[in-house]
C-alpha positions in Angstrom: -171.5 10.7 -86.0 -174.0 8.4 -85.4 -171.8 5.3 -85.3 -170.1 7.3 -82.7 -173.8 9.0 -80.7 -174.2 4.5 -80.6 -170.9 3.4 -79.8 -171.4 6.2 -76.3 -174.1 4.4 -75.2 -172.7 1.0 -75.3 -169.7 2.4 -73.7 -171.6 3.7 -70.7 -173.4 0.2 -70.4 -170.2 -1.6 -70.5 -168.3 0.9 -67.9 -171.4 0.4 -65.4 -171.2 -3.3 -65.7 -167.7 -3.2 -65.3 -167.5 -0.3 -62.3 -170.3 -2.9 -60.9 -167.4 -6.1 -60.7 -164.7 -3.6 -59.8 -166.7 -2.5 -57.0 -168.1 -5.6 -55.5 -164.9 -7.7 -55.8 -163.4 -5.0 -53.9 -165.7 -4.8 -50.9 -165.4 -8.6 -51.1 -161.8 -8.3 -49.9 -162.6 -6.2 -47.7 -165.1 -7.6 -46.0 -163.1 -10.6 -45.5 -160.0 -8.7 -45.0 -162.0 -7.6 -42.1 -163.2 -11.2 -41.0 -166.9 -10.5 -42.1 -167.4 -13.7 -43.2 -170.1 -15.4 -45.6 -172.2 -12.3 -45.7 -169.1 -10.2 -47.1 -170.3 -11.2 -50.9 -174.0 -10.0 -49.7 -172.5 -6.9 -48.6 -170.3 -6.2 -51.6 -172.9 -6.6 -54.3 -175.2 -4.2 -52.7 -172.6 -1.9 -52.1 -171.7 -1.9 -55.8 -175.9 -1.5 -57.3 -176.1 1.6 -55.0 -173.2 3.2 -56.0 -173.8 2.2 -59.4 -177.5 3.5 -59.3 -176.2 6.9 -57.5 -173.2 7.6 -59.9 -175.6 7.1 -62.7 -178.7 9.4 -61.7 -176.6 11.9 -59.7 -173.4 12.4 -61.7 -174.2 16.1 -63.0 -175.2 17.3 -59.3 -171.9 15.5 -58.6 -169.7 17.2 -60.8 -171.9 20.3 -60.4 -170.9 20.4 -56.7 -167.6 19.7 -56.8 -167.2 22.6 -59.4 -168.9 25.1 -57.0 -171.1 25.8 -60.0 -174.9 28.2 -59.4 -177.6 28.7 -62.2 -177.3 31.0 -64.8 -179.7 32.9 -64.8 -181.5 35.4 -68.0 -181.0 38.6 -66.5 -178.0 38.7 -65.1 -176.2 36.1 -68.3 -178.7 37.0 -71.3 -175.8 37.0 -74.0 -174.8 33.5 -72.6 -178.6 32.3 -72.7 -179.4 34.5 -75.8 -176.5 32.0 -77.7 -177.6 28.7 -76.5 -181.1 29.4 -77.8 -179.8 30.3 -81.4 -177.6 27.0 -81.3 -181.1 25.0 -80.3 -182.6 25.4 -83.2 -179.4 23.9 -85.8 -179.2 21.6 -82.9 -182.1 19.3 -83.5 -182.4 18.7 -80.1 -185.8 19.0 -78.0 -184.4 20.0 -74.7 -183.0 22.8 -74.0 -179.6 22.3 -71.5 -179.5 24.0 -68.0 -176.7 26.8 -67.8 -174.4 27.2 -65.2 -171.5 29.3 -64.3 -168.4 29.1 -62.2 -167.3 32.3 -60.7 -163.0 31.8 -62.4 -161.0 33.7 -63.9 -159.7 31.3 -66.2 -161.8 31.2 -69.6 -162.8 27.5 -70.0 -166.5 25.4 -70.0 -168.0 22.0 -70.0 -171.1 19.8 -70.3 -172.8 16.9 -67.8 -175.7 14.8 -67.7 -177.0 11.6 -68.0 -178.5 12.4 -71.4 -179.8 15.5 -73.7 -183.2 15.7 -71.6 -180.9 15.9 -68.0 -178.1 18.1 -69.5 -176.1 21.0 -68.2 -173.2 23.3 -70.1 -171.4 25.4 -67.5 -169.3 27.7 -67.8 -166.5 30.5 -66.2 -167.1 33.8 -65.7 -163.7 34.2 -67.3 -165.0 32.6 -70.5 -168.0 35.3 -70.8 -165.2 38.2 -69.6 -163.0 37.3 -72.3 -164.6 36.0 -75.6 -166.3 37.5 -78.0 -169.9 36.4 -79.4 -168.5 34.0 -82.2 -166.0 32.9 -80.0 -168.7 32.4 -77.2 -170.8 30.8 -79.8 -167.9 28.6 -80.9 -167.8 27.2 -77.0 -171.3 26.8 -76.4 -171.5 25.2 -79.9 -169.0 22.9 -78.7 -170.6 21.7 -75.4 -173.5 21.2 -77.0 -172.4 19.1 -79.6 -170.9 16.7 -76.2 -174.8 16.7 -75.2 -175.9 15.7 -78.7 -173.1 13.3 -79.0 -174.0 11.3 -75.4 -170.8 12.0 -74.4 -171.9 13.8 -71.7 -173.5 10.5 -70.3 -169.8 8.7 -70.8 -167.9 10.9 -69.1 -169.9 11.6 -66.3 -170.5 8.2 -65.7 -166.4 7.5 -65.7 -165.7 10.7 -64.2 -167.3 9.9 -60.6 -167.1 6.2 -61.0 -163.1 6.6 -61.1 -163.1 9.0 -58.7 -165.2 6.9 -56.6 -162.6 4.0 -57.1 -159.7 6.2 -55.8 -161.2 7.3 -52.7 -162.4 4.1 -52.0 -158.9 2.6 -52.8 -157.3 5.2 -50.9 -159.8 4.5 -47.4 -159.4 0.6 -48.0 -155.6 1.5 -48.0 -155.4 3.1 -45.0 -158.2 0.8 -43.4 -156.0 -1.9 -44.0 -152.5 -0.5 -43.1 -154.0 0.2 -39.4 -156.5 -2.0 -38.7 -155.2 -5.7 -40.6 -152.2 -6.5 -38.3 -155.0 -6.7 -35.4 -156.7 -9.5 -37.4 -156.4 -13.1 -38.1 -155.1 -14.0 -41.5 -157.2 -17.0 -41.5 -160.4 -15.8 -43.4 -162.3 -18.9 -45.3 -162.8 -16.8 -48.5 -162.4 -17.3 -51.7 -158.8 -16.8 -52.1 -159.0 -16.5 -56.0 -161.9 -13.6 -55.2 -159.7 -12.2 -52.8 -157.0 -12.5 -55.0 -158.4 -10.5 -57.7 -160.1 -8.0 -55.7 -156.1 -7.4 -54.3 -155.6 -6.9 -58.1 -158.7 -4.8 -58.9 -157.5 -2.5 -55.6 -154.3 -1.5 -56.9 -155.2 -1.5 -61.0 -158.6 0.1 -60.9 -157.3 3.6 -60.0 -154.9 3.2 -62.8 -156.6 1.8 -65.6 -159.5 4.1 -65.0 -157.6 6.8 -65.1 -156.5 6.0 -68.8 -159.8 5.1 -70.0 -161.0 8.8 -69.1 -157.7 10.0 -70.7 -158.4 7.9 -73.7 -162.3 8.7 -74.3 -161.2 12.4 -73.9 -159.1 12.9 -76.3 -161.4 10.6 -78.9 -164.4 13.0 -78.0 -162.8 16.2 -78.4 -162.0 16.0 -82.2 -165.6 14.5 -82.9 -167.2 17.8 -80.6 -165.0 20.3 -82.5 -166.2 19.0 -85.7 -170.2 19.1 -84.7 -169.5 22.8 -83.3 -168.3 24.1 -86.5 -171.4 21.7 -88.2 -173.7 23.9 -86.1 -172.2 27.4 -86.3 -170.8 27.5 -89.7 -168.2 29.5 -88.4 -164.6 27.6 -87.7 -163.2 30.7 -87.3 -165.2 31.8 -84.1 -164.1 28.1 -82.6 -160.2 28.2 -83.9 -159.8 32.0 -82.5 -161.5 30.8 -79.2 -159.3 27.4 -78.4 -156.5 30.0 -79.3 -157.4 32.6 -76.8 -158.3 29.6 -73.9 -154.7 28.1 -74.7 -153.0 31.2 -73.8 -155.0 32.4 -70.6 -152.4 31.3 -67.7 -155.0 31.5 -65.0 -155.6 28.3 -62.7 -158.7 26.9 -62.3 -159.4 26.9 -58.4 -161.7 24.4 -58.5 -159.8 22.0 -60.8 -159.2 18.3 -59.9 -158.1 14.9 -61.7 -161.3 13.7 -61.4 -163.4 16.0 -63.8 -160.7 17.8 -65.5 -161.1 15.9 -68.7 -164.7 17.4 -68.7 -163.7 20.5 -69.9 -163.1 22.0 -73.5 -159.3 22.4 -72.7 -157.0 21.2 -69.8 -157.9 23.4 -67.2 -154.1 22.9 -65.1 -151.9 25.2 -66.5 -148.6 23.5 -65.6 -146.4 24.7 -68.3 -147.8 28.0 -68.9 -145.1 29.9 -67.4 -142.3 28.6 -69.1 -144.3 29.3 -72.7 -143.5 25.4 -73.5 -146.5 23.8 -75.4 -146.9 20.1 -74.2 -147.8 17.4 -76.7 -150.8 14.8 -76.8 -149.3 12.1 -74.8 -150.7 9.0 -73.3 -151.3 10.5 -70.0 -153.0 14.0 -72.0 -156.4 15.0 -71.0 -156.6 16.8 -74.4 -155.5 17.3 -77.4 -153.0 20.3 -78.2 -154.5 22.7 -79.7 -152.5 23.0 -82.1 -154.0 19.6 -83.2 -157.3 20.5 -82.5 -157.2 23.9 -85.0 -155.5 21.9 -87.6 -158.7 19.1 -87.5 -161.2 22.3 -87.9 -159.3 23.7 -90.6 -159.0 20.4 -92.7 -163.0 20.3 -92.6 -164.3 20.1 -95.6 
């Protein structure tokens, strides 16, 4: 676990430094694309540190936002907030994670945050309608073992990263399909820069969207595992991923970009023709089936 807790936080270093080439060798083509001229490597470096900087410090309000999430708060979610306090203390960890909620009916949560001392779990209020407390427990258990386990940091780091890549790929699309035919194609650029900034362009939706894939999947199994650690209860977690697989309820404010995030796929594409889909290359999670099977080979 702790090779792993290590491994998380070079990843994250690596993906920033990577996101940080992606990103200016793209705005370098498009600068010049655009007849900019020497300043266009000024420009694209810049460009890259502050949306570096910004996906790094603001990724949970981020992915907060664009899950339409509000605070829970004791009163009105004391069960909720009455569990994450038990967990804290088999947690070892100091700070306690904010909790929010997500008014959806389908039953399904996730954690964000830079790191354990900036953390969040939210969750649906179809998750608190329709588990019980171990199962409850199970969940929460889960999350939190993401916050302990810095992958939290990872994924939120790739999730708006990538999805920063794609919008900008999309605009610099577009951009270019109306505006280059008006332009000289005689910019004095690096044409080996502008080469591989063509290349990042058209690869870097792509590829990132198999590296969230990849370090989904890998994170799951490794969370399972800590939940049951902290709970000492695999039932509560196996009867819980069982109940979440068979809830058929979209999630209204699913998207690509952050649906890796949460404890199981939250696009129900083949739940009305009862066909379970198998861990493929292009899965956001494991099947569940393969997920129960890891808890119950615990030892």
């Amino acid at each position: 676990m702790y090779d792993d807790i290590r491994n998380n936080k070079i990843k994250t270093g690596v993906i920033v430094a990577i996101f940080l080439v992606v990103i200016t060798l793209i705005v370098y083509y498009v600068c010049m694309a655009f007849d900019l001229g020497p300043i266009s490597i000024v420009i694209a470096i810049v460009f890259s540190i502050a949306t570096s900087w910004a996906s790094y410090y603001y990724s949970d309000k981020i992915v907060l936002s664009v899950n339409r999430a509000h605070p829970a708060n004791e009163e009105q979610y004391q069960k909720l907030n009455n569990i994450l306090d038990g967990l804290m203390v088999s947690s070892g960890l100091q700070h306690r994670p904010r909790l929010y909620v997500v008014d959806d009916s389908q039953p399904n949560a996730f954690a964000t945050g830079r790191n354990p001392e900036n953390s969040v779990i939210c969750v649906t209020t179809g998750l608190l309608n329709k588990m019980d407390y171990y199962e409850l427990e199970g969940v929460i258990a889960h999350e939190l073992s993401h916050i302990k386990n810095y992958d939290i940091r990872l994924s939120a780091v790739v999730s708006v990263m990538v999805g920063f890549i794609v919008i900008l790929a999309d605009w610099v699309s577009r951009a270019l399909f109306w505006g280059a035919g008006d332009r000289d194609n005689d910019s004095k650029g690096n044409p080996i820069l502008m080469l591989v900034g063509l290349l990042c362009l058209i690869l870097a939706p792509i590829f990132g969207q198999l590296m969230q894939l990849a370090l989904s999947r890998r994170r799951e199994y490794l969370a399972d595992a800590s939940a049951v650690e902290l709970t000492r209860n695999p039932d509560g977690l196996v009867s819980a991923l069982q109940k979440l697989d068979a809830d058929t309820n979209e999630l209204k404010t699913a998207n690509n970009a952050t649906a890796y995030m949460y404890i199981v796929n939250p696009f129900k594409a083949n739940a009305k023709d009862g066909k379970k889909k198998k861990t493929s290359l292009f899965s956001t999670h494991p099947s569940i089936d393969d997920r129960i099977e890891a808890i119950r080979n615990l030892k």
